[in-house]
C-alpha positions, -999 to 999 in steps of 0.1 A, spaced: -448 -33 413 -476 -35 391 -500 -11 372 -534 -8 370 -551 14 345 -541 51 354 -525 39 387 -494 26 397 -490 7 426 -472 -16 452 -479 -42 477 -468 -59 508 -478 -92 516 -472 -118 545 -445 -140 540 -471 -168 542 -499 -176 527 -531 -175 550 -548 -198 529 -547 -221 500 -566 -239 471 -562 -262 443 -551 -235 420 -540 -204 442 -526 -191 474 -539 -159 495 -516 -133 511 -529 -110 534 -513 -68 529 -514 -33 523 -518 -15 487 -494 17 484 -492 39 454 -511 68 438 -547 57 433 -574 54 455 -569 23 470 -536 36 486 -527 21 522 -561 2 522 -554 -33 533 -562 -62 503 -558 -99 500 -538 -111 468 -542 -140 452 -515 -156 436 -516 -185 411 -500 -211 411 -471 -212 393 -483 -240 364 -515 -217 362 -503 -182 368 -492 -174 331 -527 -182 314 -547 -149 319 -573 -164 292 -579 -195 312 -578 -180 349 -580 -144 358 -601 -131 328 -632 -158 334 -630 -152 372 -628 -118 372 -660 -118 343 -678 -143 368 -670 -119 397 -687 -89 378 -720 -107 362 -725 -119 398 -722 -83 407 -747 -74 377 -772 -100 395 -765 -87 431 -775 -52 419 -806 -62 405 -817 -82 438 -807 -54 461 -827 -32 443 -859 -56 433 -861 -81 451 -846 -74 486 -871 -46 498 -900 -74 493 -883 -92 517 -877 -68 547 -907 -80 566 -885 -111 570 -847 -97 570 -827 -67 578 -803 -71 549 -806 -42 525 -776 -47 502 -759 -78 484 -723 -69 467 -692 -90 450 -659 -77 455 -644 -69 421 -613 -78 418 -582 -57 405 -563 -80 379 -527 -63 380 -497 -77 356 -468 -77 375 -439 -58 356 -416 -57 379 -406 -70 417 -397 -44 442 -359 -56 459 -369 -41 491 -401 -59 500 -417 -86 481 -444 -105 498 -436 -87 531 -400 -96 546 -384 -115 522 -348 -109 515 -333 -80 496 -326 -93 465 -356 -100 442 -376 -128 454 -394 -152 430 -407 -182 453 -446 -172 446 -446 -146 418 -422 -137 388 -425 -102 362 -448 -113 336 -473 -133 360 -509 -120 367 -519 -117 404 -554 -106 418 -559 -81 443 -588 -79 466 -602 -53 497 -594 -74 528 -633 -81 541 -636 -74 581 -655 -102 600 -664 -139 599 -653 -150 571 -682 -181 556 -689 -201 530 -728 -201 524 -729 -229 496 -706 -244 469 -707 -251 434 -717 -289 437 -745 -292 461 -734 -285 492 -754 -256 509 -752 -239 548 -791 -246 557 -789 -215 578 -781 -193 554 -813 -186 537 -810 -152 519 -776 -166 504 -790 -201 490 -826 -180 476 -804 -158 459 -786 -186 439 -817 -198 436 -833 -170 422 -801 -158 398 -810 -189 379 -845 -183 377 -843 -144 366 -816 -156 341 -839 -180 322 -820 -209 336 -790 -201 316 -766 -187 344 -766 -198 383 -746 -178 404 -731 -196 435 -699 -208 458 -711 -178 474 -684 -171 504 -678 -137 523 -692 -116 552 -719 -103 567 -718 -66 586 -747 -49 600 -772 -51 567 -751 -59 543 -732 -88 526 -700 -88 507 -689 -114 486 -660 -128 470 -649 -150 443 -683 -167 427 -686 -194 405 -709 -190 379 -725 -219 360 -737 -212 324 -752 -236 301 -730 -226 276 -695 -228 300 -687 -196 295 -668 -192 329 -637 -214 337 -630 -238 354 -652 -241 382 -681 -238 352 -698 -268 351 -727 -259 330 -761 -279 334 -740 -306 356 -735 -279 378 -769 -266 379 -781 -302 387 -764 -304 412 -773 -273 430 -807 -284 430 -801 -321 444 -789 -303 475 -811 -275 478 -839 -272 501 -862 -241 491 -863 -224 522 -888 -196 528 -875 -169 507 -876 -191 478 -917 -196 486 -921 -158 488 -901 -154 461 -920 -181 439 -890 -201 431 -895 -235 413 -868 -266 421 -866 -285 388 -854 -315 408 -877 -314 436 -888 -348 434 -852 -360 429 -830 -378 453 -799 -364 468 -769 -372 459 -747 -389 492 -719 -366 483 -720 -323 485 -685 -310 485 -686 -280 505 -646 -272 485 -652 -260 449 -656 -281 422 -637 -279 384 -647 -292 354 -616 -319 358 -631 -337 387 -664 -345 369 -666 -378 352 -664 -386 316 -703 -389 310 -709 -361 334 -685 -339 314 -697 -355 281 -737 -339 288 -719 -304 302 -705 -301 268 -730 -306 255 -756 -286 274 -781 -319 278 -802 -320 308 -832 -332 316 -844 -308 338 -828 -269 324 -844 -262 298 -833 -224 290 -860 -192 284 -864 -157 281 -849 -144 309 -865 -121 338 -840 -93 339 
């Protein structure tokens, strides 16, 4: 059971997790309760139990990322997207906000779906945070990461990382962008943000970050109509672009070292465009 804002809700969920990442797991279910989201299905995601305490250091810098991302898709889809129809049929970019519930209590009926009677603790316990999401319909991609690695056919996707960097003065750079696309639309789920000053998590790796976005970007044509510059056009790739997501952990000490410190040879931060 867990409450959120005016609502009070409950949740079933697989017995098993669908899938699985360095720090959390995903379970597929339904939301029941007395808000709006009642008997829609959702995907929670579940911490890890040595992470799944620290609210300041998971859930509140992913759900931020998720809504500045949001902030950035709002402004394409209404600026920049209609100067692109001649080439595309998308007419709306959105991230899934998340809902960031506390859990105060487990139900001892149903917890994570058919577990036994009696309260069940294996992936959640009352005090723990969970995140739940609307269960996106279709095939399910990743269009690019956070260190490089970039689906060449996914053009709109990799201009408008491209381009979130650019309108933000080269302070923010919005990728790992992963989701669907239906009809004219795309919706999105769980960005990584990279911000010269680090301001969102773990999977933040500030100018490193940006850097490497750029060694594995190829400025498609959307970037050309759009004017987009790549600082490191005249730099050579880097061998490896890790299509998994990147934290601030697996960086090296010198890499680390000049994310700290914001240095970077190439981002030099202005006055942003929006």
């Amino acid at each position: 059971m867990f409450t959120f804002f005016l609502y009070r809700y409950w949740a079933d969920f697989d017995t098993d997790y669908f899938a699985a990442g360095t720090y959390r797991y995903a379970f597929r279910g339904t939301i029941h309760g007395d808000g709006p989201r009642d008997g829609t299905l959702c995907v929670s995601k579940v911490f890890k139990r040595r992470y799944a305490k620290y609210f300041d250091k998971t859930f509140r810098p992913d759900h931020a990322a998720s809504m500045k991302a949001q902030q950035y898709a709002e402004t394409f889809t209404e600026n920049v997207l209609p100067s692109l129809q001649n080439m595309i049929s998308t007419s709306k970019i959105e991230f899934v906000i998340p809902l960031i519930a506390k859990i105060d209590s487990l139900s001892h009926f149903k917890v994570l779906g058919l577990f036994p009677v009696n309260e069940d603790t294996t992936y959640l316990a009352p005090t723990e945070y969970v995140a739940i999401e609307p269960f996106l319909h279709g095939k399910y991609e990743k269009f690019n990461s956070n260190s490089g690695y970039e689906d060449t056919t996914a053009t709109l996707m990799n201009a408008f990382s491209h381009w979130t960097w650019e309108a933000s003065g080269y302070r923010y750079l919005v990728c790992d962008i992963q989701g669907v696309e239906n009809e004219s639309k795309y919706t999105l789920t769980d960005p990584c943000i990279h911000s010269v000053g680090r301001k969102y998590g773990g999977t933040d790796l500030g100018v490193i970050g940006m850097e490497k976005f750029f060694e594995g970007h190829d400025c498609n044509v959307m970037c050309e109509t759009l004017d987009l510059e790549n600082p490191m056009r005249d730099v050579e790739p880097c061998d490896v672009r890790s299509r998994n997501t990147t934290y601030n952990f697996q960086l090296d000490d010198r890499e680390l070292y000049r994310a700290r410190q914001g240095r970077s040879r190439y981002i030099v931060p202005e006055d942003p465009i929006f």
